[in-house]
C-alpha positions as CSV (number, residue, x, y, z in Angstrom):
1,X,143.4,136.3,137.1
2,X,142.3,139.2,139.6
3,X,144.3,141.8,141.1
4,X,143.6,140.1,144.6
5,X,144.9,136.1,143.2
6,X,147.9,138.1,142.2
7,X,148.8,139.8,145.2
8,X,148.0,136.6,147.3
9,X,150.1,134.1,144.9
10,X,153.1,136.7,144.9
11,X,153.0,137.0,149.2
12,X,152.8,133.1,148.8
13,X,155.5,132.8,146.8
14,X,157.8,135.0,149.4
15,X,157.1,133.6,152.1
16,X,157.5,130.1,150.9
17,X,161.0,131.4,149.5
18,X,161.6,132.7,153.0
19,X,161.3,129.9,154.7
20,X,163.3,127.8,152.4
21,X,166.0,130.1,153.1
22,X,166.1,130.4,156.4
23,X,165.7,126.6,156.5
24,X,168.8,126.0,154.4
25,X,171.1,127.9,156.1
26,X,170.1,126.9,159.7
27,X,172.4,129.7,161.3
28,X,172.2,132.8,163.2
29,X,176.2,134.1,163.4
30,X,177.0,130.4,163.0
31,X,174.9,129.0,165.8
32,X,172.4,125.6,164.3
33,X,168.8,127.1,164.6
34,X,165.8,125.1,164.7
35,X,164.1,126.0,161.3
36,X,160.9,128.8,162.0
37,X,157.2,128.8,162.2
38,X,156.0,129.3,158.3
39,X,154.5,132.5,157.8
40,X,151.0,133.1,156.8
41,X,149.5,129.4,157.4
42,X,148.5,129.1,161.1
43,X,150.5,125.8,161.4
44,X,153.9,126.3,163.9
45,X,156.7,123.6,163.7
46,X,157.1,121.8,166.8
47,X,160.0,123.1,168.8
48,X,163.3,121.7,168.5
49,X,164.0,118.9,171.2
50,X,167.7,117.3,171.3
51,X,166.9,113.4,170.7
52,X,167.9,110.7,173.2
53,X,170.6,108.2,172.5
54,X,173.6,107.6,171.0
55,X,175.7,109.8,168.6
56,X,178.7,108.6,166.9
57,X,181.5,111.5,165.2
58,X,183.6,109.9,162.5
59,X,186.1,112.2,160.6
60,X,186.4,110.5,157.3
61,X,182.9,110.7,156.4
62,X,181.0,113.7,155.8
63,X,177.4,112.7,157.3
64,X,179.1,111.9,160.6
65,X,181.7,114.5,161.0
66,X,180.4,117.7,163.0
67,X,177.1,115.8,164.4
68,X,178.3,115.8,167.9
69,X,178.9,119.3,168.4
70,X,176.2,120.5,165.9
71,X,173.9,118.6,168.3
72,X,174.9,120.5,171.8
73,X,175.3,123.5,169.8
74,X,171.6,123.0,168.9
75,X,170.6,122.5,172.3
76,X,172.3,125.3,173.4
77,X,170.8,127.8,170.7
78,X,167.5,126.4,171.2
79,X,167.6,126.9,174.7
80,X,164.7,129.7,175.8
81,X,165.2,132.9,178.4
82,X,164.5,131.4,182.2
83,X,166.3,128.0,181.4
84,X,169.7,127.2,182.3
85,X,172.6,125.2,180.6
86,X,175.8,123.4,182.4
87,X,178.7,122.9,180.4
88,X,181.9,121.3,181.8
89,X,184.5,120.4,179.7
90,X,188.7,119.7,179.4
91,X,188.8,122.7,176.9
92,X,186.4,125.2,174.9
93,X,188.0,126.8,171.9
94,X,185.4,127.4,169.4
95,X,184.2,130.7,167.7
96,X,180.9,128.5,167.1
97,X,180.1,127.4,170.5
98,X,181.6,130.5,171.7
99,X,178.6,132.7,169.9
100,X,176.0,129.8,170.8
101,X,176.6,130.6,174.6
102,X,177.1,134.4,174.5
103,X,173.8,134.1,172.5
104,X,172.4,132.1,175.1
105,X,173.1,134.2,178.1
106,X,172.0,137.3,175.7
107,X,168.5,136.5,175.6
108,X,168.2,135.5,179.5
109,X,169.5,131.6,179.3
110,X,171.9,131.3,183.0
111,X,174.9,129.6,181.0
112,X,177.8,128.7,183.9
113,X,180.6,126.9,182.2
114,X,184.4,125.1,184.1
115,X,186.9,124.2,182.1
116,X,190.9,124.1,182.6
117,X,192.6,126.4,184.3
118,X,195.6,126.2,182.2
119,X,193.7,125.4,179.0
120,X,192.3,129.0,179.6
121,X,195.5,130.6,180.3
122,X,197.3,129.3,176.9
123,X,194.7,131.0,174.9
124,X,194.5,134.4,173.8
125,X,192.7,137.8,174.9
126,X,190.3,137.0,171.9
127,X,190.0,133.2,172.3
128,X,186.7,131.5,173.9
129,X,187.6,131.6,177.1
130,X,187.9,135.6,177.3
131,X,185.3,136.5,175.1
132,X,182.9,134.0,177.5
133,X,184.2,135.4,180.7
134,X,183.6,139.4,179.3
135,X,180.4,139.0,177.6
136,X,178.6,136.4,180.8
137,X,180.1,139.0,183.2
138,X,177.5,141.6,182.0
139,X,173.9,141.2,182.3
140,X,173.5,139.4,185.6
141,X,172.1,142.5,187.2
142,X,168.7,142.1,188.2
143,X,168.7,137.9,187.5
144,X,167.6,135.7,190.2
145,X,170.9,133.7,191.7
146,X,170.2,130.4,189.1
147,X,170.1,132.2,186.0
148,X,173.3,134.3,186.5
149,X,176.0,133.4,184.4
150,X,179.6,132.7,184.6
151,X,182.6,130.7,183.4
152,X,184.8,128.9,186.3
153,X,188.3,127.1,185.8
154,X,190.0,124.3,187.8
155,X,193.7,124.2,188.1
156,X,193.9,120.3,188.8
157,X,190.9,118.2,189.3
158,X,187.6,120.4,190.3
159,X,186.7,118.1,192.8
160,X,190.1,116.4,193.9
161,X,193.5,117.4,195.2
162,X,195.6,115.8,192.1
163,X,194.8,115.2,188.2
164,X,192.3,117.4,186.1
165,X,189.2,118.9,185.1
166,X,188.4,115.9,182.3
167,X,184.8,115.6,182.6
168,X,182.9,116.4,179.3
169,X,178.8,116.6,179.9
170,X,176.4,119.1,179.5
171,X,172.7,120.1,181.2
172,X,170.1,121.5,179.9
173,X,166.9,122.1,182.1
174,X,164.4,122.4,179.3
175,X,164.9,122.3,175.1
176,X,161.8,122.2,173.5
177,X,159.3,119.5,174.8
178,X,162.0,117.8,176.4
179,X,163.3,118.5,179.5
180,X,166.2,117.4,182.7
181,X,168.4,116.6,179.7
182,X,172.2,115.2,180.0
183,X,174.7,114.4,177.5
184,X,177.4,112.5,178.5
185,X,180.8,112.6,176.1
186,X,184.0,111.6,175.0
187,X,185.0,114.9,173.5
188,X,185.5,118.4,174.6
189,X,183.9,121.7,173.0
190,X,186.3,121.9,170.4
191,X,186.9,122.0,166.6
192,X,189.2,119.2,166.8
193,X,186.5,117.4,168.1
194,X,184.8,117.5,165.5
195,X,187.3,117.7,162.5
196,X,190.1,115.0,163.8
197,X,187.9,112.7,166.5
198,X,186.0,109.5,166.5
199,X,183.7,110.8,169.4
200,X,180.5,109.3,170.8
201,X,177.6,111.1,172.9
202,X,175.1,109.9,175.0
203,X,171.9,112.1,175.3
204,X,169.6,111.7,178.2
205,X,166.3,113.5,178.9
206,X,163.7,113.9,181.1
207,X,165.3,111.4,183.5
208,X,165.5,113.8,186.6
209,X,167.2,112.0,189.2
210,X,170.4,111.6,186.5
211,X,170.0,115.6,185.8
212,X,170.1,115.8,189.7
213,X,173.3,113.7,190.2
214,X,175.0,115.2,187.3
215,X,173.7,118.6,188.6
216,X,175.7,118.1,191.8
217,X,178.4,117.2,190.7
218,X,178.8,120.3,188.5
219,X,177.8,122.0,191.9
220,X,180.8,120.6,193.6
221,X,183.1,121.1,190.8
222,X,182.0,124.8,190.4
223,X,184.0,125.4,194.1
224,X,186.8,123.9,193.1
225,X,187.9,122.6,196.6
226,X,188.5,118.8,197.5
227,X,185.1,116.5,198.0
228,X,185.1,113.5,200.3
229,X,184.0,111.0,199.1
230,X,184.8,112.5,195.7
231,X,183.7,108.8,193.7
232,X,180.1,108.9,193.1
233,X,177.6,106.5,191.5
234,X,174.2,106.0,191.1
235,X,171.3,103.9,189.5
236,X,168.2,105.2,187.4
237,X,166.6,102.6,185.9
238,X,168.7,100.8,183.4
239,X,171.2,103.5,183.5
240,X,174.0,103.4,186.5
241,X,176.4,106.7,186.4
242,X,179.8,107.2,187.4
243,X,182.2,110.1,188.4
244,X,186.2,110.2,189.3
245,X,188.0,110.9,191.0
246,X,188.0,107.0,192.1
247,X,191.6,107.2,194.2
248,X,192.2,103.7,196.1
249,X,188.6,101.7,195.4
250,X,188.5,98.8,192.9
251,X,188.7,99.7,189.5
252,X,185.6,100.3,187.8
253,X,186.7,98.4,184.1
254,X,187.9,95.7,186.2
255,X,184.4,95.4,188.0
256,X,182.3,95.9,184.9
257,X,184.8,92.6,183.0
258,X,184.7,90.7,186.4
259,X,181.3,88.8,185.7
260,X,182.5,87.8,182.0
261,X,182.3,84.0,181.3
262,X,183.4,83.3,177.7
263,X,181.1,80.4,177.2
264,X,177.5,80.0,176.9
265,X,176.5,83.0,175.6
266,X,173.2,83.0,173.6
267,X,172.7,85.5,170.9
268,X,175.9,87.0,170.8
269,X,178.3,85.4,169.1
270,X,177.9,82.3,166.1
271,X,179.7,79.8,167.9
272,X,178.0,81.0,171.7
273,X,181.2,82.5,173.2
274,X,180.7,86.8,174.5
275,X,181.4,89.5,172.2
276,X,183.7,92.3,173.6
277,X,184.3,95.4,171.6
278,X,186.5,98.1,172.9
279,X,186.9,101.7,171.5
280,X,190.2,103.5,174.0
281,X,191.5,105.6,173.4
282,X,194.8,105.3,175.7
283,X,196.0,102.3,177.7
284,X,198.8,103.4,179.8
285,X,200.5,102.9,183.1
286,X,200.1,99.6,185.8
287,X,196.3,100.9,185.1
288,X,195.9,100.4,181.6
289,X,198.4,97.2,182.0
290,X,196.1,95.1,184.2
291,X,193.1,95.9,182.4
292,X,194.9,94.6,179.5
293,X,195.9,91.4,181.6
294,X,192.0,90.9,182.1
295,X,191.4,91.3,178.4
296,X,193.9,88.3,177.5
297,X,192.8,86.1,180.2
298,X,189.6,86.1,178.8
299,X,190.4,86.2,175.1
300,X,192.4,82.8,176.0
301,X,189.4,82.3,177.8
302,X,187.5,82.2,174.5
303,X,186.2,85.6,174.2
304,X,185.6,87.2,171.1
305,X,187.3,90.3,171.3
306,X,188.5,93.6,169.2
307,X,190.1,96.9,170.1
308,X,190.4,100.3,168.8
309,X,192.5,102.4,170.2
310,X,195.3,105.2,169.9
311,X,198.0,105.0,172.4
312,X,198.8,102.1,174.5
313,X,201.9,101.5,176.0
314,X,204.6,98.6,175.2
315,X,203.8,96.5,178.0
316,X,200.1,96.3,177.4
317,X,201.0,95.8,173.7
318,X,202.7,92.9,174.4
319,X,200.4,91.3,176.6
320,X,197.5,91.8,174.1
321,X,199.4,91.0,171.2
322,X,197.4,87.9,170.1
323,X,194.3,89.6,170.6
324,X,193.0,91.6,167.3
325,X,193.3,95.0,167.6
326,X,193.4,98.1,165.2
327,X,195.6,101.3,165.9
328,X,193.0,104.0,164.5
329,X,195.4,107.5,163.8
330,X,195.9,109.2,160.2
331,X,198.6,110.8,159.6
332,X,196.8,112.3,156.4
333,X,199.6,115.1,155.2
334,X,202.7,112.9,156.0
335,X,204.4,115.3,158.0
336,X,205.4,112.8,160.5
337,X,202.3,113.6,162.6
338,X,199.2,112.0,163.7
339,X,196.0,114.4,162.6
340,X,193.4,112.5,163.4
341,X,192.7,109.9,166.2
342,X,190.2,107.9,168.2
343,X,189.1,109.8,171.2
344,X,186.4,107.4,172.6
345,X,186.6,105.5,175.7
346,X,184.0,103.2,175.5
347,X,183.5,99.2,176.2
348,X,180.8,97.3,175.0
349,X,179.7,93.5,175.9
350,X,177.0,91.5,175.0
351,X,176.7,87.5,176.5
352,X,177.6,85.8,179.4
353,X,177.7,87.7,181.9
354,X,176.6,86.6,185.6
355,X,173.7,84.4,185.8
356,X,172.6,86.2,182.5
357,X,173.8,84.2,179.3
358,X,172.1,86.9,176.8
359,X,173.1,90.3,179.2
360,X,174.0,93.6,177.0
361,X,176.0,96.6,178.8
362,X,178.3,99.5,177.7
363,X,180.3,101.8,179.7
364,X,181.0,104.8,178.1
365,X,182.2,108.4,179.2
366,X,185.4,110.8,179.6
367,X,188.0,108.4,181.2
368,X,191.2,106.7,179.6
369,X,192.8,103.4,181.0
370,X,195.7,105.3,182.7
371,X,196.3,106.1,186.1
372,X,195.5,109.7,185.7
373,X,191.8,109.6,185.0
374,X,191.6,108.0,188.6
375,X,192.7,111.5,190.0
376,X,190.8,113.5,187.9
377,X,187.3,114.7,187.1
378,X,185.8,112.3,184.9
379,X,182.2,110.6,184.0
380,X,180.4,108.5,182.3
381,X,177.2,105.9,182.1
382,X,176.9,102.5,182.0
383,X,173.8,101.3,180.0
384,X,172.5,98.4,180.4
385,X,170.1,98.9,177.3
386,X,170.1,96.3,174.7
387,X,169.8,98.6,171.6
388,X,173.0,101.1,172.8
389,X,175.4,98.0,173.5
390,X,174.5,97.1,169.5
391,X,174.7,100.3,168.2
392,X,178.5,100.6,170.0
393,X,179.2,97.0,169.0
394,X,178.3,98.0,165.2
395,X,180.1,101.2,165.1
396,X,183.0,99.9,166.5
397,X,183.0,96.9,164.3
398,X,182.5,99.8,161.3
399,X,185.9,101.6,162.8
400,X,187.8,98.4,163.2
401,X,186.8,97.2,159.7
402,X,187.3,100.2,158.0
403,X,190.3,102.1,159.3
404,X,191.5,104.8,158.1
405,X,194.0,104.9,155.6
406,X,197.6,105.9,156.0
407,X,197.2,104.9,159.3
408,X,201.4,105.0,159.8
409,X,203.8,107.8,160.1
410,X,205.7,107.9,156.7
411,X,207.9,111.1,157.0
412,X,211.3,110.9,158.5
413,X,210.8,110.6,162.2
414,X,214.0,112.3,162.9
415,X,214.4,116.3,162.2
416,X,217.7,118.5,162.6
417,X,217.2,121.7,164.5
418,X,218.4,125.1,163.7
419,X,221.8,124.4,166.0
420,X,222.5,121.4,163.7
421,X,221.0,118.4,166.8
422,X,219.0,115.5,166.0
423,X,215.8,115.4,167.8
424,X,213.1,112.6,167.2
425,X,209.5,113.6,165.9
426,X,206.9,113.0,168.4
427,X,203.8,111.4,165.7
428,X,201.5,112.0,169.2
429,X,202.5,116.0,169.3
430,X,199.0,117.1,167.7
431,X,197.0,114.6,169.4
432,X,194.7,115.3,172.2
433,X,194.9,112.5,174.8
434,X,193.0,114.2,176.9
């Protein structure tokens, strides 16, 4: 072999190895990366675009734990200089998303970000929210107004006078080939999230009028001052999308289960009756208690119907106690406390429904069935998108038939304190509701 095949096979070899490496690992300072162009070939991967649809988080299983945030965290690294991202969310405490947004606003991204005012205060000097506001506080000299960054907080709801700052979506005006991109979820920027959450996401792109709607309403909630009206909805397509507060107008589960007729659905269910599958995580309050009324008068109505949920109060548990249901918590280390939970807040239902005997829709979003989430800053979408309302209907069937195990407290749920009283364990104390 010549001196020249040599040297070309060896350079080859390196860069090949290169590549693989950088591929495999898929991090810079524990951001997701898309992989790079391959050295010495001419041929350029195609830039990393976040994929529409739906994207479930489960917990217990390896492939499906992390995907949520690895996703936004992806869109966020991948996210060029002269673009800007829009996160809002309950709470940010992450060292991962934390490096993904100083990172972003490093190389010229305009990264604004609300969150909880008191979320913010409880965490340290070093925690997300301080490291965010110091390092987006620097390098707006010079930027045009959109791309200069900054990190907000909202005492009670952004956009409201009571509640709070519940919403969880996030903008991006361009990623790749795609652009105008929203997703929609149930979770907040967290490692909990990802670690103790059934979660779902809802990606969105190049659909600019929901970009522009979403976009406003992160414009309103950036001022932090009362809006009137402060509900807002509106309709792209098959898509229809929602934001709280929603203080004294009809209740917008009660709307979406008003059309329901049990009876004489066609491709739902075997025996022709509607399918309702339901992933909550809280029922509470006169709120949560007359959507549950609804739910049994149309599961004696004939409905097929399941639930998954976390928390629901006594008087909604007895009036859906007929109706099958699945209380999804793990109290894995049997301390007495719940460590991992549902989170969603999602309802899907495919049948009779109008005029329509074959109709598919899914509301998903931030909101629980409590009277709370009508004060505060919420969203969500409602899809009326045949493959969505199946993919929810599946993966809720997947959580109700496979639950997760040691799903009841089994340590004492008493505990003496230091002074020698008896106070009761909370099994809810670790658990996010929110």
């Amino acid at each position: 072999m010549s001196v020249r095949r040599v040297r070309a096979c060896v350079a080859g070899a390196a860069g090949a190895l290169l590549f693989t490496s950088l591929t495999t690992l898929g991090t810079v300072a524990g951001t997701p990366v898309a992989p790079p162009a391959q050295a010495g070939t001419g041929h350029h991967h195609k830039p990393w675009s976040p994929a529409p649809g739906i994207t479930f988080n489960n917990p217990l299983l390896p492939k499906r734990s992390h995907v949520i945030n690895k996703k936004v965290r992806m869109a966020i690294s991948n996210t060029r200089k002269g673009e800007t991202i829009r996160l809002m969310t309950w709470n940010l405490k992450s060292a991962l998303f934390t490096r993904a947004i100083v990172n972003a606003h490093r190389r010229g991204v305009g990264v604004r970000v609300i969150m909880s005012a008191g979320l913010a205060r409880g965490q340290s000097g070093h925690g997300s929210y301080a490291t965010i506001k110091r390092a987006l506080s620097n390098g707006n000299r010079g930027r045009p107004a959109r791309l200069k960054s900054w990190i907000h907080t909202c005492h009670d709801s952004c956009r409201g006078r009571h509640g709070i700052v519940h919403s969880k979506f996030f903008l991006f005006s361009k990623v790749g080939g795609a652009k105008d991109i929203v997703m929609s979820a149930s979770g907040n920027l967290t490692e909990v999230a990802a670690n103790r959450q059934w979660d779902d996401l809802t990606t969105i792109v190049n659909r600019p009028k929901t970009y522009r709607n979403f976009g406003m309403i992160f414009a309103q909630a950036s001022r932090d001052k009362p809006v009137r009206p402060a509900y807002h909805q509106f309709t792209d397509g098959s898509l229809e999308g929602w934001f709280y507060p929603r203080m004294g107008q009809r209740d917008t589960i009660l709307k979406l289960l008003a059309p329901v007729h049990c009876k004489g659905a066609i491709g739902a269910a075997a025996n022709h009756t509607t399918v309702i599958r339901i992933a909550q995580a809280v029922f509470n309050g006169k709120r949560g208690l007359h959507i549950a009324q609804r739910l049994r008068q149309l599961y004696n109505q004939g409905c097929n119907i399941r639930i998954d949920y976390t928390a629901m109060a006594n008087s909604s548990q007895r009036v859906l106690a007929p109706v099958p249901k699945r209380h999804i918590v793990q109290d894995f280390d049997g301390d007495g406390l719940y460590d991992r939970y549902l989170h969603m807040k999602a309802i899907a239902i495919n049948g009779h429904y109008g005029k329509d005997h074959s109709h598919k829709v899914v509301l998903n979003g931030s909101a629980n069935w409590s009277g709370m989430s009508l004060k505060s800053d919420e969203q969500g979408l409602i899809l009326h998108r045949p493959r969505a309302v199946t993919q929810y209907i599946k993966w809720i069937n997947h959580i109700f038939e496979h639950p997760p195990p040691r799903p009841k407290v089994v340590a004492p749920t008493t505990r003496r304190t230091p002074d020698g009283r008896i106070v009761k364990i909370n099994p809810y104390a670790h658990v996010e509701l929110d």
